[in-house]
N, C-alpha and C positions, 0 to 999 in steps of 0.2 A: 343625436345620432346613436348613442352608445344608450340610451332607452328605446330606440327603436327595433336595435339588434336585441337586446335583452326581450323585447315585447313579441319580437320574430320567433326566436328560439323557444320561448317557450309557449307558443302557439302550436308548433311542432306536435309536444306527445297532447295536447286539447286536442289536436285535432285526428291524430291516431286514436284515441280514445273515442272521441265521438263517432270514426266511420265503423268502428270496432260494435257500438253499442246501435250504429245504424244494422249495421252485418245481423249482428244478433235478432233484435226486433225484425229483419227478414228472413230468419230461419223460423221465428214464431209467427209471422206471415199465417193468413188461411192459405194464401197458394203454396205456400210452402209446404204446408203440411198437407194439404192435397195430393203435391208431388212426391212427396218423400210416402203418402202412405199407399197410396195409386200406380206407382211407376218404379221409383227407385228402388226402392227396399223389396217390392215382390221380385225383384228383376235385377238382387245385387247381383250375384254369380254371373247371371249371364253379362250384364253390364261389365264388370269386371274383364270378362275375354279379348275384350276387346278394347283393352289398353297393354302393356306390357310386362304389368307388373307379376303376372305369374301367367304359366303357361298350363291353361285350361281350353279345353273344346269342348261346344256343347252343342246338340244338335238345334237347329233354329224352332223358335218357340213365338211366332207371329201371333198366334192365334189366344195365347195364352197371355201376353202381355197388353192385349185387348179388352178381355177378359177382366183382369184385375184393373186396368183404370176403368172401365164400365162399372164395377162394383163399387170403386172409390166414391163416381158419382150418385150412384145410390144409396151409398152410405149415407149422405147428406139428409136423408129423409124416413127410410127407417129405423126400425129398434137394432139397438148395438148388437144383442141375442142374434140378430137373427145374420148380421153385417159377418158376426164372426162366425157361423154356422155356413154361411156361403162359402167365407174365404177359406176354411176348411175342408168344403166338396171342392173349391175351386183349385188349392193345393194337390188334394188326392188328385184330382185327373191333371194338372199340372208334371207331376212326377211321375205317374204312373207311363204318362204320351211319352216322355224323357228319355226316362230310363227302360222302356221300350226300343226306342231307336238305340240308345246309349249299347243297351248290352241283347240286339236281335231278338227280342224278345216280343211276338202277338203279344196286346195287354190283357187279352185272355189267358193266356203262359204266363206272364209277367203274375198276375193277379195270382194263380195256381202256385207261382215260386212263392207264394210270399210265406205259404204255410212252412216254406221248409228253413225260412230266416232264422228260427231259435239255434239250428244247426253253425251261423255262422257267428264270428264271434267279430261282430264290424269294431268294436272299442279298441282290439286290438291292433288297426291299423290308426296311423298318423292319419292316415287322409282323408278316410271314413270319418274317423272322429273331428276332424277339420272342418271338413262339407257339414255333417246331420248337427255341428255345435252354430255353425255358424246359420245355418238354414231356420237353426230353431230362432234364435237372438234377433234374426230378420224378420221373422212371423210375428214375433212380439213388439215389434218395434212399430210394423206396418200395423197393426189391430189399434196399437195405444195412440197411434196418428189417427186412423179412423175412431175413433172413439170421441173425440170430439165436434160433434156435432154442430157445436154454437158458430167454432170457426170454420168447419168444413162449408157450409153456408154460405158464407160470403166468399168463396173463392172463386175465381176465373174456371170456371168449366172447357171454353177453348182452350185454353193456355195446357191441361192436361191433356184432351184428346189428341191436340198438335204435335205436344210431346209422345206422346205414344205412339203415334204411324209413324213419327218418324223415328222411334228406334225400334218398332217393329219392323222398318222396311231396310232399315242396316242392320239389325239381328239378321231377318232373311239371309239377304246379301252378302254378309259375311261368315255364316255359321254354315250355309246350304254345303251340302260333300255328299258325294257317294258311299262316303264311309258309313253314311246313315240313313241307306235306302235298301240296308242287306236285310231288313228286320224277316224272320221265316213267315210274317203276313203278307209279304211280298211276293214270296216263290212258292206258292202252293198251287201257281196252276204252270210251274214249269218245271221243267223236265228234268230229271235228278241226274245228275252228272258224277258219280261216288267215284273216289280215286280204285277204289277195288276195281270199276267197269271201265274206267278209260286208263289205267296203268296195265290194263289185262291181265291183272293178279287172279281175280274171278273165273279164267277162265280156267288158269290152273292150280288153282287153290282144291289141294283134297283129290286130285286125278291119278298121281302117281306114289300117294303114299306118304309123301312129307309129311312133317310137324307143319302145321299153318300158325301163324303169328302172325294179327293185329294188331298195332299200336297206336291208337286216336291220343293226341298230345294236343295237351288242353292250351288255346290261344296261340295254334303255330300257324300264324298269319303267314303270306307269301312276299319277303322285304324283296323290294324293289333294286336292291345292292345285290349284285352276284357275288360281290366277295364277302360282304356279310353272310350269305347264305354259306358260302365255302368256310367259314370258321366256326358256324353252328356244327354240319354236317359232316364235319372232318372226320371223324373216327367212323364214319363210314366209309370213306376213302383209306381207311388205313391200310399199308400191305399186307399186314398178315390175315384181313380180312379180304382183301382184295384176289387173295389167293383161289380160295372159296365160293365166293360169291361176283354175280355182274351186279350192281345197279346201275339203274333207272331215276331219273328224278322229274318233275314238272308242276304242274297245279292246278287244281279246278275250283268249281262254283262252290261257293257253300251260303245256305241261306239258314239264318236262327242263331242258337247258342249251342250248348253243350249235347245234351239229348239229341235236337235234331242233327249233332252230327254223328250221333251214332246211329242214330234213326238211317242217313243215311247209307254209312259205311255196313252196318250188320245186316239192314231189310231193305233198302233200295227204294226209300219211300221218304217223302217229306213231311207224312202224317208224324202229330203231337204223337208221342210215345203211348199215351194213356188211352188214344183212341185206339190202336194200332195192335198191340201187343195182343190182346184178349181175342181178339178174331183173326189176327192174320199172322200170330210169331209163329206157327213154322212155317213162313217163308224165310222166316231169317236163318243167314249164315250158323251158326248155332246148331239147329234143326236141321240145316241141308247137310253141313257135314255127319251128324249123325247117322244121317241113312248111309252114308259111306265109311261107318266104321270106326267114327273118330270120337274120341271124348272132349269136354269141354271147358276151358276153366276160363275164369273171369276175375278179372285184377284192377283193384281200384284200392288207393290211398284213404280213401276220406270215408264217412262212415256210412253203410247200405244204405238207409234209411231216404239219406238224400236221394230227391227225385224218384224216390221209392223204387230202385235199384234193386234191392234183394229181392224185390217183389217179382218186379219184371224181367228180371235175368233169367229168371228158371223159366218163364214162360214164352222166352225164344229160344231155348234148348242147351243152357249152359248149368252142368252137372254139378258143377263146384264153384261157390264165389268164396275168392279171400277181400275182404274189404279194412278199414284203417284198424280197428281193434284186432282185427288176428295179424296183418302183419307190422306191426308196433311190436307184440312183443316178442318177435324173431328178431326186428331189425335194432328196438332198442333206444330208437331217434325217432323226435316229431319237428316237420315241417311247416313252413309256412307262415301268415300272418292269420287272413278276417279267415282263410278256410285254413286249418290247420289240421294234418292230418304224416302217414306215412312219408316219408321221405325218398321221391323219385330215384336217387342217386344210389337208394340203398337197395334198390328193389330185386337186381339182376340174381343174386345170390336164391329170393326167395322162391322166383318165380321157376327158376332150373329147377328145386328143388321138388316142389310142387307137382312140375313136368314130369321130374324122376319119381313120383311118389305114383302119380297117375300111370305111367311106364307099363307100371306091374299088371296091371289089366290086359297087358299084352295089345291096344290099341294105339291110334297115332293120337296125335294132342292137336286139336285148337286153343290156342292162347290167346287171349285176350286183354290185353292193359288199357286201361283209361287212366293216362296221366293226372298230379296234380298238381303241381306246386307252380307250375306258372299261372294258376289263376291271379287275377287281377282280386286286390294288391296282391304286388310279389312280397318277401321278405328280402332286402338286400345283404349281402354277405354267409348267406347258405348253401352255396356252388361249393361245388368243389373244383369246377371252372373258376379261372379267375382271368378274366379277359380286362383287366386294368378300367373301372367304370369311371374312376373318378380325374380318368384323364380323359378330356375331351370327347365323354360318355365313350370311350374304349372305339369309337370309331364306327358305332350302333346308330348316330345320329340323337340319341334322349337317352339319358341314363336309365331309366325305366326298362327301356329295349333292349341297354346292356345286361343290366341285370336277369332280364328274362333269357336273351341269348346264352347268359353262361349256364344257366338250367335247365334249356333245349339242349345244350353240350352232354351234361350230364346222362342226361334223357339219352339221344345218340349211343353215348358213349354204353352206356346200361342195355342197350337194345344189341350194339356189338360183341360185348360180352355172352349177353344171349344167345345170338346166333354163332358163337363158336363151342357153348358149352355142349357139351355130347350129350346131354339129355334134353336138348332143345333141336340144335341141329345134326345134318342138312336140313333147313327149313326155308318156306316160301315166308318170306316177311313182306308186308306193306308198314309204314309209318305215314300218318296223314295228319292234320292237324281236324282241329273242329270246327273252327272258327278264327279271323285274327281278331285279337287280343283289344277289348271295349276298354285302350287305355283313356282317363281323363288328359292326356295333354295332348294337343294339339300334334304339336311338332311332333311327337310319339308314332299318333294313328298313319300320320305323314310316310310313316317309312315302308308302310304295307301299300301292295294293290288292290285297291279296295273290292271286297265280294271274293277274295279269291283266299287257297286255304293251298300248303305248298305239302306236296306228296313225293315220297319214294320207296323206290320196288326194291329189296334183295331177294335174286333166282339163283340158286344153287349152282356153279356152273358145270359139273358133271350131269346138269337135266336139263340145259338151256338148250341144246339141238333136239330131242325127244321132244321138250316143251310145248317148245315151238312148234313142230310139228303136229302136237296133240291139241295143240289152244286150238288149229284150223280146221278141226277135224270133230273133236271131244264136245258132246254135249256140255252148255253150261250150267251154273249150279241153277236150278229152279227150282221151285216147290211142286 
């Protein structure tokens, strides 16, 4: 008996050891490596979303994960040259379709940004360098599995395609959103909706003499929370503004990124900016106000260059651009993370100034701000809002949102200021976002209405009866 227990128990770790070295010998498997260089590893990330272990969204990727096990089995029979020359083109248009839907972006546009990458600084963020460290280590992982020809041969070829429709058919199913059918490829044969033309700013913008201010805020998605929305936009509810001015609030369509929302908000068009400006800027707001007397400035944190901004600003009718280099060193502070440029929060001081500098020409002022600092990645801890994130994400729903909330505060709160300084106001304001915000986390994109982009009006209220009156009457701004 007491040799049987002894022959029992130490059969035990024999026999943990041997399913250990069985395990093994099936990860060096030919199917194994088939799978892992066919399926798994082109397709960790997304794979990944769809467990719990972090919270990532990715738009669905059917067609690409098709793609790479098709290549796996080819790999089986060609030169490795040529296996790893494929999965390289098959990469590029893999990310390029992605981060298309990812951030609204035609991969015609997408393709065009890419020139302006040197401008960003991705190492700077956590998550950037997270994703492009890990995406590279997957590449090389999936090449060095295909690279073996002798075993890739003898694998089950069902056994992959199987596997692959069917997490191409739960990729589908679980990634498919609305959040990823805004790309500006989408809305080019529909009808421009710009908060200027249905908030009816346009129609009194520049009619009776005001300062006019625009403020396009970069990723002011429309959250689905009202009372979120009431903690961002508070300091536009403030009394001693409230005294001054009516607002207005609500939200419309917006299709693309950045540009196309200026595209919209300044010209009324959902043309690429690059087609657009060269034959048709003055019709943009810019140039219309011109013919009525006004001068024009344009304000932007980050550096001209991007999206060739200094280029194009003068060629829809704006006199004067300050961009991240000139005000840096008024304000003294640099914002941000991957785009890292002036700091929103500081901005109010400059922009008056500015105002008051232009004054002297004895003309009214268009102002123009294109925020920055909530582009994706944010930097956390740069607010001078502090809406508590790290408690129960402050009540944003994803910490990510809080942290951008407290910098739309900011923002708010800078555009307030504005509109009481006396070299700014009495002025007709619009604030509008561009886009909502191309966050990586699921739960994140969760908290916007998707396609929709949230706008608000301040109308002077000593011109709010005359306005009105004149908005029904008053031709509007055209070219």
């Amino acid at each position: 008996m007491a040799d049987q227990s002894i022959s029992a128990s130490s059969g035990g770790p024999a026999e943990t050891c041997a399913l250990w070295r069985r395990a093994a010998a099936a990860l060096r498997s030919p199917n194994a490596l088939l799978l892992a260089g066919g399926l798994i590893l082109p397709n960790l990330l997304s794979l990944v979303t769809h467990t719990s272990l972090v919270d990532i969204g990715l738009p669905p990727r059917p067609g690409a994960i098709i793609l790479y096990a098709t290549l796996a089995i080819l790999a089986r029979r060609i030169p490795f040259a040529v296996t790893a020359a494929l999965y390289a083109g098959l990469l590029c248009f893999d990310l390029v379709r992605t981060l298309s839907l990812m951030f609204g972006l035609a991969p015609a546009e997408l393709v065009a940004a890419l020139d302006q990458a040197r401008r960003i600084q991705f190492f700077a963020s956590p998550l950037y360098l997270t994703l492009i460290g890990a995406l590279a280590l997957a590449t090389l992982a999936a090449l060095a599995c295909l690279h073996r020809r002798d075993m890739l041969v003898r694998a089950n070829i069902a056994l992959l395609l199987s596997g692959a429709l069917c997490v191409a058919t739960v990729d589908y199913f679980s990634n498919v959103s609305p959040h990823y059918q805004f790309g500006s490829m989408f809305g080019h044969d529909q009808p421009v909706q710009s908060a200027a033309e249905v908030s009816g700013f346009n129609a009194v913008a520049g009619a009776r003499g005001n300062n006019v201010v625009v403020v396009i805020v970069e990723s002011l998605g429309y959250l689905t929370d009202a009372a979120a929305r009431e903690r961002i936009a508070a300091p536009l509810y403030d009394s001693a503004l409230a005294r001054d001015y009516a607002v207005t609030e609500g939200h419309t369509v917006y299709y693309g990124s950045t540009t196309s929302g200026e595209m919209r908000e300044l010209c009324n068009t959902r043309a690429f900016y690059s087609d657009y400006v060269g034959q048709y800027g003055y019709s943009c707001l810019p140039d219309l106000l011109d013919r009525r007397g006004y001068t024009s400035i344009a304000v932007h944190g980050f550096a001209g260059g991007m999206f060739e901004r200094e280029q194009w600003y003068p060629r829809v009718g704006f006199d004067r651009e300050l961009f991240g280099g000139d005000l840096v060193k008024t304000t003294q502070r640099v914002c941000g993370s991957a785009f890292r440029g002036a700091c929103d929060a500081d901005l109010a001081p400059a922009i008056a100034a500015a105002s008051r500098q232009a004054a002297r020409g004895g003309k009214p002022r268009f102002i123009y701000w294109l925020t920055l600092n909530t582009h994706i990645p944010v930097a956390p801890g740069e607010a001078r809002t502090d809406f508590h994130c790290r408690r129960d994400a402050g009540g944003f729903g994803a910490p990510t949102v809080c942290h951008m909330a407290e910098l739309w505060h900011d923002v708010f709160k800078a555009v307030a200021d504005i509109a009481r300084d006396p070299a700014v106001g009495p002025a007709d304001i619009l604030i509008v976002g561009d886009h909502a915000p191309p966050l990586w986390s699921r739960r994140g994109r969760g908290q916007f209405a998707p396609g929709q982009v949230a706008w608000y009006r301040l109308q002077p209220r000593r011109d709010a009866p005359a306005a009105m009156r004149e908005a029904m009457s008053a031709a509007p701004l055209t070219p």
